[in-house]
N, C-alpha and C positions, 0 to 999 in steps of 0.2 A: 134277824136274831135267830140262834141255832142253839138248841141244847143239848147238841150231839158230844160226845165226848171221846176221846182218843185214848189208847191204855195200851201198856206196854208188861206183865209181864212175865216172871223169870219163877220156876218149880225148880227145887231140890234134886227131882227124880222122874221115871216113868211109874213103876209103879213099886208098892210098899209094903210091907207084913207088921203086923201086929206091934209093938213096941218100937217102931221107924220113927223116927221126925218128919214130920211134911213143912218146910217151908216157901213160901210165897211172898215174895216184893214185886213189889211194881211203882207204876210210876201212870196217872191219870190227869189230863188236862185237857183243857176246850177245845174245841179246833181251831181255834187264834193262837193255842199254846200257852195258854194262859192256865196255871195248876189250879187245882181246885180242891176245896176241903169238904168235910162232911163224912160219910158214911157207905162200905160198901157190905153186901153179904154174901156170903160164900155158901154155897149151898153142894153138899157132898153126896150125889144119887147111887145105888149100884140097881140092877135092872129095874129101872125105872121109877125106884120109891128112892123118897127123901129117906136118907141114913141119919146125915147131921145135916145143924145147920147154924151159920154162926156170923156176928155185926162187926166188922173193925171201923176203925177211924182210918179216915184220909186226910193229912198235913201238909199242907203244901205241895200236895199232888201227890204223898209217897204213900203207902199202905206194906204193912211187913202182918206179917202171919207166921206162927211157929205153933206146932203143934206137934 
């Protein structure tokens, strides 16, 4: 039994100014490939200190983020 997980993914941008959208989808599931639900969090540093930090949901393996 393994509860490693596999994750895939996809950023809007490189990098962003003041008033930009950031968004993030992906796509997370077991290593059998099997999606998984629950909860991830996104934590946003810039030299070395926590900026934000923030909980989405995971559905069926998928996770979307817009900000």
């Amino acid at each position: 039994m393994s509860n490693k997980l596999i994750g895939s993914f996809q950023i809007n941008g490189n990098s962003f100014q003041l008033g930009d959208t950031l968004s993030i989808t992906g796509l997370v599931s077991k290593k059998d490939s099997q999606p998984i639900g629950g909860a991830a969090i996104l934590s946003f540093n810039k030299d070395n200190s926590l900026v934000f930090m923030y909980t989405i949901s995971i559905e069926s393996g998928s996770l979307s983020y817009s900000k």
